[in-house]
C-alpha positions as CSV (number, residue, x, y, z in Angstrom):
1,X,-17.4,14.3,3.7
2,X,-18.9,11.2,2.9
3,X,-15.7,9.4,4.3
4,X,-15.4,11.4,7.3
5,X,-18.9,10.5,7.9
6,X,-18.6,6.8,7.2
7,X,-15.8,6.1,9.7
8,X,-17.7,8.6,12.6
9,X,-20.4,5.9,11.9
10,X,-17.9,3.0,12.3
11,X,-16.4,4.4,15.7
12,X,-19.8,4.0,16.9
13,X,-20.6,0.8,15.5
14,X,-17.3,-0.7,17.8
15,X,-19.0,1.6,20.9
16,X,-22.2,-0.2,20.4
17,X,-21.5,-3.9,19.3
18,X,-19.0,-3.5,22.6
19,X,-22.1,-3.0,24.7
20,X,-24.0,-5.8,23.2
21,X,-21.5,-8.0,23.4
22,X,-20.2,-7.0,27.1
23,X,-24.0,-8.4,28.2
24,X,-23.0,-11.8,27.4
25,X,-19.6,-12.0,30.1
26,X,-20.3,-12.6,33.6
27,X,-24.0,-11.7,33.5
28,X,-24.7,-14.6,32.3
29,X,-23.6,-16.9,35.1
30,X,-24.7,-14.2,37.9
31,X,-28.5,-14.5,36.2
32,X,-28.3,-18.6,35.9
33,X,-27.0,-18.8,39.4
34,X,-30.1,-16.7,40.9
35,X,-32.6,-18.6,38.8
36,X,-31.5,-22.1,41.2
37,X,-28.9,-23.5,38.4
38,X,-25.9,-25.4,39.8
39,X,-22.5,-24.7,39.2
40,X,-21.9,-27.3,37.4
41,X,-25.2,-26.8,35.1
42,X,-23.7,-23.2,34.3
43,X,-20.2,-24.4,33.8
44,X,-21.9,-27.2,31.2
45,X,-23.8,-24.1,29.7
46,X,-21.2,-21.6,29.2
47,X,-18.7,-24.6,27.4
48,X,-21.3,-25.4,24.9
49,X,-21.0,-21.3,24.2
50,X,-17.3,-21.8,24.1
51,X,-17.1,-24.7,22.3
52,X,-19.9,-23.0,19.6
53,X,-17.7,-20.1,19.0
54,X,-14.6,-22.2,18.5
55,X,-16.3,-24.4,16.1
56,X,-18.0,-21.4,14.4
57,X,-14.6,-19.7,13.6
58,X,-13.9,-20.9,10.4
59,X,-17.2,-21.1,9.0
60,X,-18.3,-18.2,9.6
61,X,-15.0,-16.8,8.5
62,X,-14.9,-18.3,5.2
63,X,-18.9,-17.3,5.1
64,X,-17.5,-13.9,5.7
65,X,-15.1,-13.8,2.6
66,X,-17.8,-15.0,0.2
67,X,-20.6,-12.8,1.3
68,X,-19.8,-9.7,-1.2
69,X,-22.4,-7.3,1.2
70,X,-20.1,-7.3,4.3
71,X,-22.8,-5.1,5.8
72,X,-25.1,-7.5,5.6
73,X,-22.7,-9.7,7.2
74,X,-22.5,-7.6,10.2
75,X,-26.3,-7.0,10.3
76,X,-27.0,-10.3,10.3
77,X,-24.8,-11.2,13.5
78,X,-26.0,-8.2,15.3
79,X,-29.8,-9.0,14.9
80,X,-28.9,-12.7,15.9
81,X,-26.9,-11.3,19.0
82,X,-30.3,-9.7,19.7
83,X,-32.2,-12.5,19.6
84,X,-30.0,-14.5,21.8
85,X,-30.6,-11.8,24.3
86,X,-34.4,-11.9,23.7
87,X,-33.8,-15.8,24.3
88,X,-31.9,-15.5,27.4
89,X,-34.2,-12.8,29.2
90,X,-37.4,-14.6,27.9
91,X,-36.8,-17.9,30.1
92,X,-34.0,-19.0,32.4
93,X,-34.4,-22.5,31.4
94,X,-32.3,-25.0,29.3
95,X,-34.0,-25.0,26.0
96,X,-33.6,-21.1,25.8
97,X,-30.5,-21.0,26.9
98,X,-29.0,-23.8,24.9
99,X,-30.4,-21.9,22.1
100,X,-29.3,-18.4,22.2
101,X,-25.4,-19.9,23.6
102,X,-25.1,-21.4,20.2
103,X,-26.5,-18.5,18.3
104,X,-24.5,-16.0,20.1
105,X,-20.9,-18.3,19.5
106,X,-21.9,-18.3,15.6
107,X,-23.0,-14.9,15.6
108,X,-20.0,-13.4,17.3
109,X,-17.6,-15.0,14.9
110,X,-18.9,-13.8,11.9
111,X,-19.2,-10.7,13.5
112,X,-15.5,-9.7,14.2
113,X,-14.3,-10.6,10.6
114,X,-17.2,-8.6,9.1
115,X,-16.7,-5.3,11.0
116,X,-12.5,-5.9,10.0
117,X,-13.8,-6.4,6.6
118,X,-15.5,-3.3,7.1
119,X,-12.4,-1.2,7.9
120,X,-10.4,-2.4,5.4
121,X,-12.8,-1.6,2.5
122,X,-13.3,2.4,4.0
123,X,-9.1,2.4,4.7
124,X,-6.3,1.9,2.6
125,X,-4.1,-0.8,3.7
126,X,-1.6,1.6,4.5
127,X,-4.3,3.0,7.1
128,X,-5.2,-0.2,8.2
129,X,-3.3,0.0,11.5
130,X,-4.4,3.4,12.6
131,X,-8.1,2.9,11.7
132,X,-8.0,-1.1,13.4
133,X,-6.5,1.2,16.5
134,X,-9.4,3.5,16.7
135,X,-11.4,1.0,16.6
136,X,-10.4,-1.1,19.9
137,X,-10.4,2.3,21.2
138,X,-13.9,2.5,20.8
139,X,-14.7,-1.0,22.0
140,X,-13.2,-0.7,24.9
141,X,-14.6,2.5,26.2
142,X,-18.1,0.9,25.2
143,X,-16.9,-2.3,27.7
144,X,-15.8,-0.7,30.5
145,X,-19.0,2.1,30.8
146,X,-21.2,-0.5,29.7
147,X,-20.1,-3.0,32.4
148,X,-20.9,-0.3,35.3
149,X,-24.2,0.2,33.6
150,X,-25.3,-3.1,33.3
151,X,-23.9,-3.7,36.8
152,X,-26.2,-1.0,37.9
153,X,-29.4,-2.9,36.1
154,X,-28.4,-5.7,37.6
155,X,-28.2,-4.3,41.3
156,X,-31.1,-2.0,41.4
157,X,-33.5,-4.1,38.7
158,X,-32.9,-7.3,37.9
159,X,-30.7,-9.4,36.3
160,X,-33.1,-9.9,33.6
161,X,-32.8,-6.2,32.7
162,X,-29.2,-6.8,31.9
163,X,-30.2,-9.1,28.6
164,X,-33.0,-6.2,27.7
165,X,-30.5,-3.9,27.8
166,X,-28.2,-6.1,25.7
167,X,-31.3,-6.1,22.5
168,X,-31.7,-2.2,23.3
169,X,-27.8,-1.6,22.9
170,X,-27.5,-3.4,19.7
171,X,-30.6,-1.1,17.9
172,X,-28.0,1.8,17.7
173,X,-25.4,-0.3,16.4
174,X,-27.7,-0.9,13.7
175,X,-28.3,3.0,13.2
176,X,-24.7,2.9,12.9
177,X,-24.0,0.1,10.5
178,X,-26.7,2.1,8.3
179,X,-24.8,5.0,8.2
180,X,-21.2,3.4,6.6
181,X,-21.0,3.6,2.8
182,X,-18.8,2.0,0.8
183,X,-18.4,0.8,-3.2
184,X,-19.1,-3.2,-2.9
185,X,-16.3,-5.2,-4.7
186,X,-17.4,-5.6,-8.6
187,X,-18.7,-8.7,-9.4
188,X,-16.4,-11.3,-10.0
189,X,-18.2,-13.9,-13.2
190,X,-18.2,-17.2,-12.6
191,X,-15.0,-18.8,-13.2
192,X,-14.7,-21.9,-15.6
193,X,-14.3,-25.3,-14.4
194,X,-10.5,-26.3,-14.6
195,X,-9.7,-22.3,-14.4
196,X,-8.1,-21.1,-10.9
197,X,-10.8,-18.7,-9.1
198,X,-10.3,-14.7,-8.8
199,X,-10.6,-12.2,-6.0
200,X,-13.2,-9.2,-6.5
201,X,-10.0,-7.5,-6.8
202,X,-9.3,-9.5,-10.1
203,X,-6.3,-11.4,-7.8
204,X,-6.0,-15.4,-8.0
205,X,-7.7,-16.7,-4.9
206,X,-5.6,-18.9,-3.0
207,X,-6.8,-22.2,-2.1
208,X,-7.4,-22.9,1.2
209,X,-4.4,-25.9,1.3
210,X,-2.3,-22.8,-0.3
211,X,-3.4,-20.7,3.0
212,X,-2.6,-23.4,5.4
213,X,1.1,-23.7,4.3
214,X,1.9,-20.1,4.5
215,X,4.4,-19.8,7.4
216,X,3.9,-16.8,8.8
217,X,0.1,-17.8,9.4
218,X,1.1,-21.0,11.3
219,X,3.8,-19.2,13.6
220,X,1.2,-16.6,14.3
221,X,-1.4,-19.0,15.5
222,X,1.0,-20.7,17.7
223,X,1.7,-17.6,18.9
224,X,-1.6,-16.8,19.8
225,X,-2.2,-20.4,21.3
226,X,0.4,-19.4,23.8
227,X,-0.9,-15.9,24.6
228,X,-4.2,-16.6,25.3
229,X,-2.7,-20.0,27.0
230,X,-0.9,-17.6,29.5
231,X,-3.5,-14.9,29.4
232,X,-7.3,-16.6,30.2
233,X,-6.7,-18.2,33.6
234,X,-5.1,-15.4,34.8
235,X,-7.5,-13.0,36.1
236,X,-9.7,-15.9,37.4
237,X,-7.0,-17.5,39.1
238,X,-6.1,-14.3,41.2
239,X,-9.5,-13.5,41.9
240,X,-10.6,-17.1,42.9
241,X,-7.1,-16.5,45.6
242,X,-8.0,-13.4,47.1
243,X,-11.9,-13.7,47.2
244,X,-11.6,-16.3,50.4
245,X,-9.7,-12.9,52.0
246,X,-12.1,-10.2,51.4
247,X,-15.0,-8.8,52.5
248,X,-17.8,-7.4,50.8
249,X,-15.6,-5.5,48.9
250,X,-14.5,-8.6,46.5
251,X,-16.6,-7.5,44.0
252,X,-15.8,-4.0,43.1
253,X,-11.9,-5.0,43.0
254,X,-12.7,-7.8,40.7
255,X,-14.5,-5.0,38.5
256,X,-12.5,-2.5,38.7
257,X,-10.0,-5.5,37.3
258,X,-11.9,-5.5,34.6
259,X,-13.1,-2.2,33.5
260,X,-9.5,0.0,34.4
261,X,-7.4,-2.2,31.5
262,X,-10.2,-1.3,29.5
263,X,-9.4,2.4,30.1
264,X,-5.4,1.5,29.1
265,X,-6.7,-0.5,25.8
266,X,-8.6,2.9,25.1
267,X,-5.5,5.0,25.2
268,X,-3.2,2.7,23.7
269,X,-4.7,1.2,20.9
270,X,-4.2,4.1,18.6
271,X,-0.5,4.4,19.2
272,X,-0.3,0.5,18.8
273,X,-1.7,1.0,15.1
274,X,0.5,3.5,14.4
275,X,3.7,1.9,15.7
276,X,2.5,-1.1,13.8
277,X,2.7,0.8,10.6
278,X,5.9,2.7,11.5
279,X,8.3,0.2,13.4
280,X,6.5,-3.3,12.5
281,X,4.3,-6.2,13.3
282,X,7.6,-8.0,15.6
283,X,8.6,-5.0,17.7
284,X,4.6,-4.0,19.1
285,X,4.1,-7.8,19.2
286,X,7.4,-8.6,21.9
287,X,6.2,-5.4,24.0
288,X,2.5,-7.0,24.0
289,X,3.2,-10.1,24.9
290,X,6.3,-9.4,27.2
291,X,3.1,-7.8,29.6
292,X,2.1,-11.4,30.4
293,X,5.3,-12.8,32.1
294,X,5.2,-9.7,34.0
295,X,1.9,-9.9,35.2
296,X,2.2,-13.9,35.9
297,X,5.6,-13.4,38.4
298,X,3.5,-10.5,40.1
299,X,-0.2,-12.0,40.6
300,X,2.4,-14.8,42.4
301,X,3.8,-12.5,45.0
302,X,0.7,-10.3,45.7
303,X,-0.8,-10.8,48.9
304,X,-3.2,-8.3,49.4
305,X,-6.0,-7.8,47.2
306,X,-6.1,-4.2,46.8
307,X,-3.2,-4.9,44.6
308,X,-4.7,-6.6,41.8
309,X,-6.0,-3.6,40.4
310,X,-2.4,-2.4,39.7
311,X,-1.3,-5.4,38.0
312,X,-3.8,-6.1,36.0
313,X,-3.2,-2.8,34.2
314,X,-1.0,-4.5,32.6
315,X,-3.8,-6.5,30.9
316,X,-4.4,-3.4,29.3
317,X,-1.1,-3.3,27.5
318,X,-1.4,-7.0,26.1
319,X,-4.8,-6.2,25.1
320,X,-4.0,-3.3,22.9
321,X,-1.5,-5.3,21.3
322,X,-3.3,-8.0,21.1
323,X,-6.8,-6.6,19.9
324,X,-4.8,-4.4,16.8
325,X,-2.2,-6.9,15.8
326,X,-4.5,-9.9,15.0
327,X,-6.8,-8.1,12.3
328,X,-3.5,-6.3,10.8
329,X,-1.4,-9.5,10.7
330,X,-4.6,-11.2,9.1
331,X,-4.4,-8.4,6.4
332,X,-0.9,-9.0,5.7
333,X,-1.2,-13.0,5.4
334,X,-4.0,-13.0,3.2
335,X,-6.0,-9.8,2.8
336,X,-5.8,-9.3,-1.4
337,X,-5.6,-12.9,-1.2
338,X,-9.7,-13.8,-1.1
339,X,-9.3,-15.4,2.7
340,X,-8.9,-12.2,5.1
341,X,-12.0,-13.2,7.0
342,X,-11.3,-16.8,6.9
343,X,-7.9,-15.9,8.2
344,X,-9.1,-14.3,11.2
345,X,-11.4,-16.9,12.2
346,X,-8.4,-19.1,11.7
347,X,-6.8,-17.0,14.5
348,X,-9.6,-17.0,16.4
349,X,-10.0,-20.7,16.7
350,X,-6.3,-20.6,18.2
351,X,-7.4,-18.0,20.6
352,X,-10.4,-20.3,22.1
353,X,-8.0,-23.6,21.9
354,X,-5.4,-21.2,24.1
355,X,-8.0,-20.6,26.1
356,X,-9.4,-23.3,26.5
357,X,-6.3,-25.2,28.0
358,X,-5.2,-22.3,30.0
359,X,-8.5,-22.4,32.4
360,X,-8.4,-26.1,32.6
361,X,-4.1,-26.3,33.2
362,X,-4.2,-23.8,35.4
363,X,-7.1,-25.0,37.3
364,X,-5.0,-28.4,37.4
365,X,-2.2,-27.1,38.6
366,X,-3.4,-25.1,41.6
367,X,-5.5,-28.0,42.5
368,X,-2.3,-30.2,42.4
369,X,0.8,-28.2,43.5
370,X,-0.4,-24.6,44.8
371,X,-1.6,-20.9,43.0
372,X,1.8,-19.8,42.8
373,X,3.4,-22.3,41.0
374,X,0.3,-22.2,38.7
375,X,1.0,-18.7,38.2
376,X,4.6,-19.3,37.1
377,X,3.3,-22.2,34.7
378,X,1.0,-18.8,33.3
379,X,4.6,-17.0,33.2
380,X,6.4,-19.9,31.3
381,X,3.7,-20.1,28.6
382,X,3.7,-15.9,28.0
383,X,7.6,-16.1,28.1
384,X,7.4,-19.0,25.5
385,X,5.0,-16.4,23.5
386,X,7.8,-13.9,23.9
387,X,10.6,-16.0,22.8
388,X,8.3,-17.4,19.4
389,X,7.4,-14.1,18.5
390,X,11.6,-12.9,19.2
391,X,13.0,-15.9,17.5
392,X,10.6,-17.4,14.4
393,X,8.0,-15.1,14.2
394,X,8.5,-13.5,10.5
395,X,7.9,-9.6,9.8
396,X,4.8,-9.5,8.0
397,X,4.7,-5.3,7.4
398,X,6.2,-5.2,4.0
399,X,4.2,-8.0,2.7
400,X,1.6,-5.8,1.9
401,X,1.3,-2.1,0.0
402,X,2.2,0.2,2.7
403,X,2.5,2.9,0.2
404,X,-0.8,2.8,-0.7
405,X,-2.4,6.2,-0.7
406,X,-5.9,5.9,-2.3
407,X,-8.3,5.2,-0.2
408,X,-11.4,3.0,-2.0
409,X,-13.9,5.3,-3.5
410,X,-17.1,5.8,-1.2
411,X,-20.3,6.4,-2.3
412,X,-23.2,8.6,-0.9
């Protein structure tokens, strides 16, 4: 009962950090842009967000893993999300602004590798996949019927609702987070100088140069590198091509763009966690990341804009993939190992330096020789992904205890 009750609580903890987090996308740029900041001031703004978060990965990963209260972990990035909110409504001017982008890229890193932390200690490993499933299930439907009603502040209040809305959402996430019980790790004593360090689990804890060397963590980051290389400037790219074309209606096709592969992560993710577990990490991962060539070669050929919509489901697909695999491969590398959370801030630091290059290459290469041929750079970077994962990528399934029944005992 307790259990059953725990991971109710934790669906709804995805649904509501997805809400919070989903006021800190494009609303941000909308509101700057209506308070007289230039393009190139919000462009400025929203880096030093990016290039927060990517410095905050590790940090706050390895923060993470030695915080034995993982709760608090996730409390604490949730009331910090809420004050960058606070921040951003209170005053449209740099200081503010500054502030709550850096709080929010620190904040949002610890709080993904808190809330997997989370899962894991309420799942068995064996579980793992399913429950990391359900949970981008959850996220996503909280994106995609947040963004229409944040749009709708937006429209018919003001932009500065949106960020009000934002500290509202995350109050419930905290009524969530409350509701989750689990048994802490036991206290590991302090370990003798000279004498190699323990997990809570009683494990030797691997030393971070021990981590770096592991194979299967290095070929997964490059992987990632060239996913989100192919994936970030993509939906940009198509939209910034079709907008000059439109009418008024530009707007609702670039959100349905957004919120209809949220609707496809929602019904996929759970089968992705289950074929995970049953077929492997390599087979889900090639079908994920074969989406992206796909979707490259066809943003090049469309010419009308109505057609976007359909391609871009296949977003959905690579998302699911994407959004499962990277917590469960992170478990497999090192979860047992005392660096689970550092590992997926490790993964997450590839992720913004994909991204990263992808919006300024592509950008490039538009400029320089045409949006189709930057599209098929966008292709040739997913079908690298493809062949990395096909070719070098190593199984990582059976390096941890799929035949792990118990589940940890939960306390009232």
């Amino acid at each position: 009962m307790v259990i059953a009750r725990s991971l109710r609580a934790l669906d709804w903890l995805n649904f509501f950090v997805a809400n919070v987090q989903t006021g800190f996308g494009p609303f941000i740029a909308s509101y700057l842009a209506a308070n007289k900041w230039t393009q190139g001031e919000i462009g400025l703004m929203l880096s030093v967000g990016t290039i927060s978060a990517m410095a905050s990965q590790l940090p706050a990963g390895a923060l993470v893993d030695a915080m034995r209260n993982k709760k608090f972990a996730a409390l604490s990035a949730i009331v910090a999300i809420i004050v960058s909110a606070l921040l951003l409504a209170a005053s449209p001017t740099f200081v503010p602004v500054f502030a709550a982008e850096v709080l929010h890229g620190f904040a949002s890193c610890m709080l993904v590798p808190a809330m997997a932390a989370i899962s894991l200690a309420l799942v068995s490993r064996a579980d793992l996949g399913d429950r990391l499933g359900r949970n981008a299930r959850w996220a996503s439907i909280g994106s995609a019927l947040t963004a229409a009603l944040m749009g709708a502040f937006g429209e018919y209040l003001s932009l500065r609702s949106v960020f009000f809305l934002t500290a509202a959402l995350a109050l419930p996430a905290v009524v969530a987070l409350r509701m989750i019980h689990y048994d802490a790790p036991p206290v590991v004593p302090r370990t003798p100088p000279g004498k190699p360090k323990l997990t809570p689990e009683g494990e030797e804890r691997e030393s971070l140069r021990d981590l770096l060397k592991d194979r299967r963590l290095l070929i997964f980051a490059a992987c990632v590198v060239l996913f989100h290389l192919s994936n970030a400037a993509m939906l940009n790219l198509a939209a910034g091509e079709v907008t000059a074309h439109m009418g008024d209606n530009v707007q609702l096709v670039i959100a349905a763009c957004i919120i209809v592969p949220q609707f496809i992560v929602a019904a996929l993710s759970p089968w992705v966690g289950r074929q995970a577990q049953n077929w492997g990490r390599r087979p889900v991962l090639i079908i994920g990341f074969c989406a992206l060539p796909i979707r490259a070669i066809l943003f090049a050929g469309v010419s009308s804009p109505y057609l976007l919509v359909p391609v871009q489901m296949l977003d959905g697909i690579s998302a699911a993939v994407f959004g499962v695999m990277l917590p469960l491969i992170a478990a497999d590398v090192a979860g047992g190992r005392g660096h689970y959370n550092l590992t997926i801030g490790f993964f997450g630091l590839a992720a913004g330096v994909g991204a990263t290059l992808s919006t300024a290459a592509a950008g490039f290469a538009a400029d320089r020789f045409g949006t189709a041929m930057s599209f098929f750079g966008l292709a040739a970077a997913g079908a690298l992904a493809v062949a990395l994962v096909w070719l070098a990528m190593p199984e990582t399934r059976g390096t941890q205890a799929v035949n792990e029944d118990e589940k940890p005992p939960v306390k009232a």
